[in-house]
Each structure stands twice: as C-alpha cells, then as structure tokens.
C-alpha positions as CSV (number, residue, x, y, z in Angstrom):
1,X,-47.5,-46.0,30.0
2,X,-47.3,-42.6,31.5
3,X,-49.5,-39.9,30.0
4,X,-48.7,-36.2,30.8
5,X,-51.2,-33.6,29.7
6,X,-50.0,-30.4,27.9
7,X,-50.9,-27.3,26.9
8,X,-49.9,-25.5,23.9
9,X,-49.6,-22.0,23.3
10,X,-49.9,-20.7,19.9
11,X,-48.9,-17.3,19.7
12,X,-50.8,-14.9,17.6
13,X,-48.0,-12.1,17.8
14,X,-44.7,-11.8,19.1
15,X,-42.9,-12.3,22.2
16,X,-40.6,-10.7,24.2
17,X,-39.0,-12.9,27.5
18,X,-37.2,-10.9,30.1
19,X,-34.3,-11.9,31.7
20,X,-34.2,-9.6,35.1
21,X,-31.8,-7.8,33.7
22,X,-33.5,-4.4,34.7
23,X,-33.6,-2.4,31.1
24,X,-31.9,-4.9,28.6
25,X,-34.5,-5.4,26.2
26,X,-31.8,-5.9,23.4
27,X,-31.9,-10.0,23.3
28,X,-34.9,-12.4,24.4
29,X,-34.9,-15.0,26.9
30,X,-34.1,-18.4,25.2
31,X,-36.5,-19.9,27.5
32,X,-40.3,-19.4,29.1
33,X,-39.1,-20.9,32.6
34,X,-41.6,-22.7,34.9
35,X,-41.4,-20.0,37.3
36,X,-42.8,-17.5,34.8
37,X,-45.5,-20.0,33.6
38,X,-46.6,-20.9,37.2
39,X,-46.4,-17.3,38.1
40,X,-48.3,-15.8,35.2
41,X,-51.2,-18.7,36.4
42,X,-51.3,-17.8,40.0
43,X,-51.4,-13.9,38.5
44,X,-54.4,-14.8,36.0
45,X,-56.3,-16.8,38.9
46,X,-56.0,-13.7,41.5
47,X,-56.7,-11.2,38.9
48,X,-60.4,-13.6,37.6
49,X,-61.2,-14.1,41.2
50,X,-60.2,-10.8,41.9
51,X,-58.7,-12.0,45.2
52,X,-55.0,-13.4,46.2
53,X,-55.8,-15.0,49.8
54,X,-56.0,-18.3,48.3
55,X,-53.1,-18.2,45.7
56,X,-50.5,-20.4,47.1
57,X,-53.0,-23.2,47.9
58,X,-53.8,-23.2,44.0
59,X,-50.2,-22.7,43.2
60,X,-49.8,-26.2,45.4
61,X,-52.2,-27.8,43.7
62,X,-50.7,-28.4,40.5
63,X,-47.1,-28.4,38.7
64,X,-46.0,-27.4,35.5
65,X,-42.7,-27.5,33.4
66,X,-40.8,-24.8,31.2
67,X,-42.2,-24.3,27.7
68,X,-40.7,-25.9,24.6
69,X,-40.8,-25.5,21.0
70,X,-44.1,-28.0,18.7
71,X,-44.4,-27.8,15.4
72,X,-47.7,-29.5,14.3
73,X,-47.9,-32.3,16.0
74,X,-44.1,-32.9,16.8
75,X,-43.3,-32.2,20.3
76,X,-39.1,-31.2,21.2
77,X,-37.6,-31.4,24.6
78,X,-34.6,-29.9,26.0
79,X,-31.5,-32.0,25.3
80,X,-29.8,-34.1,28.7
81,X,-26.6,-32.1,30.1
82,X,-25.1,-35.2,30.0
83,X,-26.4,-36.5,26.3
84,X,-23.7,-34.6,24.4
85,X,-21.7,-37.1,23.7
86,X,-24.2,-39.7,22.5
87,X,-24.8,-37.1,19.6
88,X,-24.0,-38.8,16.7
89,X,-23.6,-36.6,13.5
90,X,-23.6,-38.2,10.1
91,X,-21.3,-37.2,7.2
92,X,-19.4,-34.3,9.0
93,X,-16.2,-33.9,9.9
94,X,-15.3,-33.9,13.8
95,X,-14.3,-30.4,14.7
96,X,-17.6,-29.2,12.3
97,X,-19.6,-32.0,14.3
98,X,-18.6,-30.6,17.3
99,X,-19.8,-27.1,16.8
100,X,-23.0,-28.4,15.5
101,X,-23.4,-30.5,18.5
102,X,-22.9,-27.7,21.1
103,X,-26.3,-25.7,18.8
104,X,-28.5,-28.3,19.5
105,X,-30.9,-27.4,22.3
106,X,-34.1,-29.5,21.7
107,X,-35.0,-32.8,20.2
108,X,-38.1,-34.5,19.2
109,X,-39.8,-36.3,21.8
110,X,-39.1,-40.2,19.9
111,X,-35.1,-39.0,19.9
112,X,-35.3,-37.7,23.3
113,X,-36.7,-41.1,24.4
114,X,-33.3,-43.0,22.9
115,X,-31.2,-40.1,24.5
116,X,-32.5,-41.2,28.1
117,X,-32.0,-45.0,27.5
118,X,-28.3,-44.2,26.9
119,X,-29.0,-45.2,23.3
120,X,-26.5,-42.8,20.9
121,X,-28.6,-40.6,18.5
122,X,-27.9,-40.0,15.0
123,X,-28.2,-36.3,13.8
124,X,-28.3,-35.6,10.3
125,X,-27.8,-32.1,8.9
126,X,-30.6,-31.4,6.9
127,X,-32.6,-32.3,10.1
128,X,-31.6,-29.4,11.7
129,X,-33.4,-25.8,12.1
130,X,-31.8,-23.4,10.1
131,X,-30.5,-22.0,13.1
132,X,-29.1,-24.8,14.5
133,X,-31.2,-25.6,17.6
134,X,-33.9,-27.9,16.8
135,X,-33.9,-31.3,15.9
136,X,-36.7,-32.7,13.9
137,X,-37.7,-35.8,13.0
138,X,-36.7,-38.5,10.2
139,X,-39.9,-37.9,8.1
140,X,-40.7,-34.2,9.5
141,X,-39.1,-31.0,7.1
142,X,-37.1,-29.0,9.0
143,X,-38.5,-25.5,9.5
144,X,-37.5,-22.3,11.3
145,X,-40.5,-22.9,14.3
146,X,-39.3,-19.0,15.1
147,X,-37.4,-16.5,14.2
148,X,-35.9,-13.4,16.3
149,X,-36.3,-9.7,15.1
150,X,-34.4,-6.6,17.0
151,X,-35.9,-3.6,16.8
152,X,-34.8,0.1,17.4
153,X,-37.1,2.2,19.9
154,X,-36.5,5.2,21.3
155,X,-37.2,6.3,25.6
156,X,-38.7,9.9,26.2
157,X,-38.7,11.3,29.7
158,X,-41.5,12.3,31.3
159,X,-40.5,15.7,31.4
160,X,-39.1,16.4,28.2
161,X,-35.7,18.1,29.6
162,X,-33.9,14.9,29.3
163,X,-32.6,13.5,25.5
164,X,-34.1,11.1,23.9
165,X,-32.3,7.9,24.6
166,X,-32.7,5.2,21.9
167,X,-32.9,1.2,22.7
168,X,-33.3,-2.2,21.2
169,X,-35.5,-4.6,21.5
170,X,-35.8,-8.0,20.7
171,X,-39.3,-9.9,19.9
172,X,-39.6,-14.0,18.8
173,X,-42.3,-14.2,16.2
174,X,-43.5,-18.0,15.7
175,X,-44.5,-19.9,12.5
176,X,-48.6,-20.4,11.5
177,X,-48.2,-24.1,13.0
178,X,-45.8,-23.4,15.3
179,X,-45.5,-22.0,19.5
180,X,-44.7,-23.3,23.2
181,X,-45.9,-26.2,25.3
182,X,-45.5,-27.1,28.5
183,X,-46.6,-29.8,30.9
184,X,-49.0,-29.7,33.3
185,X,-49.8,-32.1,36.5
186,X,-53.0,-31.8,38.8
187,X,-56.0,-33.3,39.3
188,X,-58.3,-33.6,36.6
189,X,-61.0,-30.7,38.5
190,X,-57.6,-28.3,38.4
191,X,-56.3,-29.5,34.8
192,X,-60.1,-28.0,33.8
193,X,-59.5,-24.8,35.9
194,X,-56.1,-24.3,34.7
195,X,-57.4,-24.6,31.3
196,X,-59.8,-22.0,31.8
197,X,-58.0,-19.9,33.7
198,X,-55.5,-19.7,30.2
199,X,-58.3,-18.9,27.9
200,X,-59.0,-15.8,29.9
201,X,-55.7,-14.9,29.6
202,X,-55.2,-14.9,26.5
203,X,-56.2,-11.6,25.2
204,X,-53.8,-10.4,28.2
205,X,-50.6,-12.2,27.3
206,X,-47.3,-13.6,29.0
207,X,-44.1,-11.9,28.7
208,X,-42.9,-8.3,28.4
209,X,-44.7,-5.5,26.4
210,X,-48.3,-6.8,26.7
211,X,-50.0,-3.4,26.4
212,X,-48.7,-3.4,22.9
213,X,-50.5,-7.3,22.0
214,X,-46.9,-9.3,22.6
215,X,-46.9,-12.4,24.2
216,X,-50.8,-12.9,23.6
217,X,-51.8,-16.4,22.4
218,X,-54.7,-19.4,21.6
219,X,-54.5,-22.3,24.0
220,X,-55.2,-25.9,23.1
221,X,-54.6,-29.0,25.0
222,X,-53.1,-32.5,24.2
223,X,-51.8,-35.8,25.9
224,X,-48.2,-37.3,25.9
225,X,-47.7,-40.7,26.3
226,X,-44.5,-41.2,27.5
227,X,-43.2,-45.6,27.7
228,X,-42.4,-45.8,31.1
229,X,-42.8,-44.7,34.6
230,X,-41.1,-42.5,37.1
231,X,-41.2,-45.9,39.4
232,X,-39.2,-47.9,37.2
233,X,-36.1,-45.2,37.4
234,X,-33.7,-43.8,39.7
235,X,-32.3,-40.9,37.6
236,X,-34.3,-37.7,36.6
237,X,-33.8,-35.1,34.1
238,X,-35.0,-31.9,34.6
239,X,-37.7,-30.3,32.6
240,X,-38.2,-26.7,34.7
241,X,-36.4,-24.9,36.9
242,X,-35.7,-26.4,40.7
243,X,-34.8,-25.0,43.7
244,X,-34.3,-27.7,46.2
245,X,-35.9,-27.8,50.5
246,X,-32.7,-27.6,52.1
247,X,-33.1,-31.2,53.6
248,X,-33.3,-32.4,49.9
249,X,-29.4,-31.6,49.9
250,X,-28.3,-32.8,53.6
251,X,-26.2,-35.8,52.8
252,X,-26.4,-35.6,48.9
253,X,-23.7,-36.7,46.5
254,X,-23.8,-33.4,44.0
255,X,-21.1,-34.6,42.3
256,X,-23.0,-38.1,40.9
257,X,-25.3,-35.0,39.2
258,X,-24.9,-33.3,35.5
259,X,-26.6,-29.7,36.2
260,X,-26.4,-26.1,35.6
261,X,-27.5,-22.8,37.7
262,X,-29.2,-20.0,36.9
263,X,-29.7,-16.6,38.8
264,X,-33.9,-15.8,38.8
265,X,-34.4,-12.0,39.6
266,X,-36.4,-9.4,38.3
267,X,-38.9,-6.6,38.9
268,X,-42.5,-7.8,40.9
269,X,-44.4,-7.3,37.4
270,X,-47.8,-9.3,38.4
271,X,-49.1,-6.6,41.8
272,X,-51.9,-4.9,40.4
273,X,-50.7,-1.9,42.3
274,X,-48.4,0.0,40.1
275,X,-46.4,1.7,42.8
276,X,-44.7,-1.6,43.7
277,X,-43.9,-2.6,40.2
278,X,-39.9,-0.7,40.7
279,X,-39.6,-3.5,43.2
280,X,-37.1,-5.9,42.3
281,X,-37.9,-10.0,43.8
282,X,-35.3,-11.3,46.0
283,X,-32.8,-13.5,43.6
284,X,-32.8,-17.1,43.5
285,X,-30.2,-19.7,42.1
286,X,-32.0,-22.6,40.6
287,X,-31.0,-25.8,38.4
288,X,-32.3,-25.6,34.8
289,X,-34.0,-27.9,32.3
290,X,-31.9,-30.5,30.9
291,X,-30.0,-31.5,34.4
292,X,-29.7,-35.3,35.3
293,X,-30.2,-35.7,39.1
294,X,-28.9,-39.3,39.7
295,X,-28.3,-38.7,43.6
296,X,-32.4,-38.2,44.6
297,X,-35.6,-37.0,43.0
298,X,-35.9,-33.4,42.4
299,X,-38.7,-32.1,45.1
300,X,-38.2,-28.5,45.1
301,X,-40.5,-26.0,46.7
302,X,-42.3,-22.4,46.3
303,X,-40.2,-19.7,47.6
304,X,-41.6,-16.5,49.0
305,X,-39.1,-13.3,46.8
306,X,-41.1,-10.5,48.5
307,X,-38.2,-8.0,49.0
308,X,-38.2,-5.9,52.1
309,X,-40.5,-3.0,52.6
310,X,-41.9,-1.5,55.0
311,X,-45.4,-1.5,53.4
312,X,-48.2,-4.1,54.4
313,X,-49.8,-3.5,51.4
314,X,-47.2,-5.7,49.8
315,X,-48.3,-8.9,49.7
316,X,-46.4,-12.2,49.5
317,X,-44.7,-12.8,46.3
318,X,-44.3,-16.3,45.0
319,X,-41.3,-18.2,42.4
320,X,-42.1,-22.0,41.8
321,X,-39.1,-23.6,42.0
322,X,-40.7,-26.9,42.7
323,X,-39.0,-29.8,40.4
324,X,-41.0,-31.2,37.5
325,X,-38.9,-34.2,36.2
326,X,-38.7,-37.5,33.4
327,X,-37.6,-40.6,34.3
328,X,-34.6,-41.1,32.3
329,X,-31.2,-44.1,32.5
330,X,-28.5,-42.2,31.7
C-alpha cells in the first residue's frame, strides 16, 4: 500500500490561471501546473525567510504534482492519454458517446484505479459534471465543483492621452465543498515546512490578480492510499508537467509512449523587485499530466528560465519540470 500525502486548497474567492500569453486574460488556464505550484512554494519560502540563497536546495527537497479537482472527500485525477478507448458509455449512441468521451478530463480516484489496470470503465451520463469534465462516483451526486465567469474591465493609461481600452477576464469560482489538490513527496520534517509555508500564504494567494483577493485560499491536509507500488510497475502516467535530463532520452523508444507537449513561458512574476517583473522566462516544452511513459521512468529536472540581462541583480529563476508519476499497466 502506497500512501501519498496531499494538500488541499479550498479557495475562498476566485481564480484566475495564466497561460503566458502576455495580456490574454479572456479564458483561464484549465490547469494549476506543477511548475506554478512548486514555483509559488519556493516564492513563499524566500519571501518568509526573506532570503533566496537557499531556494533550490529546498526546491530539491521535495516534489509535487499539478492540482486537480475534490469534492468532499472524493478525489479526481487526470484521465490516461491512452484510456480513451476503455471509456465505456452506457445507453448512448456512438457518435454522442464519442463527443462525451473526448469532455471527460478527470475521474474519481476508485475509476482511475480500473483505468490503469487496463480494466474498461463504465461512464454513465448522469455521473457527469454538467459541463462535461468530471466524473464522479456511483453513489456521489454530480455537481458543478466550479464554474467560470468572464468579466468586462476596462485598461487606463498612465497618462490619460491614450483611450481607454476595454478587456475580459476570466475567473473560476469553486463550490462551498469544493477546490484543488495536489500531491506532495518529502520527508516528513519538509511535509511539516511545506505545510507551514502554505498557511502563510494564504492571505497572499496563487494565480493572477492577487492584489484584488483572487487565488487566495484555506489549506488542509490528507493521505491517499493508493494499492500498489511504483516497484511492482514498469509504465508511469504522468501527474505534473516533466521536462526530461537529456540523458533520460539517449536511446529512448518515444514512440512505445502516449504523451502530449506544452509550451511554459511567461512573465518572471515572483522577483520582489518590480522593475524585472516585464521580463518574460525563457520558454520550455514539457509533457503534461495524463502521459503514459512505458519506455523509462519520468526523472525530470529543475531548469534555470532566467532570460538574458545584463543586470546582476537578477537572480536565478527556477521551473520544476521534475516528473511526479503513478504506477499504472496500461
């Protein structure tokens, strides 16, 4: 028996993820990546200690995943690349079935478990979100764990000679019982710190827009069990975002792999000084959640993204692209 501890956000307003898209602020990030997570950590534990010399050390000394959706006590993870076709849905017609399929994004963990047995699941409409993406358990009521609200704001110039130019913006707002977890691995001494570390950062908040309340949150934690071990497979899926040593692919069979990319960019938004803040982070392709790696175990490592100026004031700047993965047999 493998237990994983978690910690669970529950969000007391709304949140707004970017996507390093510079000024599109019209639709939300789907997802609250690892990077961000480890990033926003390593941000909170410079700004408490109110020193950065020994960031990547602590950054090494744990790991963490993306978040996902809980509702109560149910936990959902990100559906296998490959697990599409084991989706089984009940009483609908194929080409309807099909469309449904290609919605779903997260299962509940006792689903997910069948999923990465190669055992086919059975999907049944009214166990669906009302948007499509969730899929909740035989005796749990279906519920919208979020829903997304775009609102119209208008930019001023500083100056006042240039029009008004107007903008949306998108925020998630989560149900009373409802937020993001993610998993976290360290010792138990670091577990504790991390913990702490989250508390204090709650009245500061994740995401974009913080100065306004978004993104703040409560923290709890809790324990997975999950049935097996990592030992007892040779096939991992993905449950954060990895960017691979090069010597993890010298000699690797890419093709025996189900896997997506994704470009990670955006502006350096955790320097406390605010004249490097226009600065955008070199750009990194990385795997995302839900990829099956059946050629090797996903290692990963922490990449330095500090662009190039001529300034020594700018310090290093960190993305965690190190692999946190479940042992799955499909």
């Amino acid at each position: 028996m493998l237990k994983q501890t978690v910690f669970k956000l529950h969000f007391t307003g709304p949140l707004h993820i970017g996507k390093g898209l510079g000024e599109a602020y019209d639709t939300t990030d789907s997802l609250l990546h690892s990077d961000t997570i480890s990033g926003f950590i390593a941000s909170l534990f410079c700004l408490k200690n109110n020193d950065g010399n020994d960031v990547l050390d602590f950054m090494q000394s744990y790991r963490v995943s993306s978040a996902f959706p809980f509702y109560r006590s149910n936990y959902f993870l990100p559906l296998p690349v490959s697990a599409t076709e084991i989706l089984n849905v009940l009483d609908t017609e194929k080409p309807k079935a099909g469309k449904m399929i290609k919605k779903i994004e997260y299962v509940p963990l006792n689903g997910w478990k069948k999923l990465a047995t190669g055992q086919a699941l059975d999907v049944k409409k009214e166990k669906l979100s009302p948007c499509g993406k969730i899929l909740f358990p035989e005796d749990v009521e279906a519920v919208s764990v979020f829903k997304d609200n775009l609102e119209q704001r208008v930019s001023v110039s500083r100056d006042g000679e240039s029009d008004a130019v107007p903008f949306y913006f998108e925020k998630r707002y989560f149900v009373k019982d409802g937020g993001l977890y993610f998993f976290c691995e360290a010792s138990p001494e670091v577990t504790d710190r991390i913990e702490e570390i989250l508390m204090f950062g709650q009245g500061i908040g994740i995401g974009t827009d913080k100065s306004v309340g978004n993104g703040q949150y409560e923290v709890t934690r809790d324990t997975i069990e999950m049935e097996w071990t990592t030992e007892e497979a040779d096939r991992y899926q993905l449950i954060s975002l990895y960017c691979p040593q090069k010597e993890e692919l010298i000699n690797v069979e890419m093709e025996k792999n189900d896997y997506q990319l994704v470009k990670r960019g955006g502006f350096i938004a955790g320097t406390t000084l605010d004249k490097f803040r226009h600065l955008r982070k070199k750009s990194v392709y990385m795997f995302t959640e839900g990829s099956i790696f059946r050629s090797h175990k996903p290692i990963g490592k922490i990449e330095n993204v500090r662009p190039q100026w001529n300034d020594e004031l700018l310090h290093p700047v960190y993305r965690d692209g190190r692999a946190f993965c479940l042992p799955v047999k499909i």
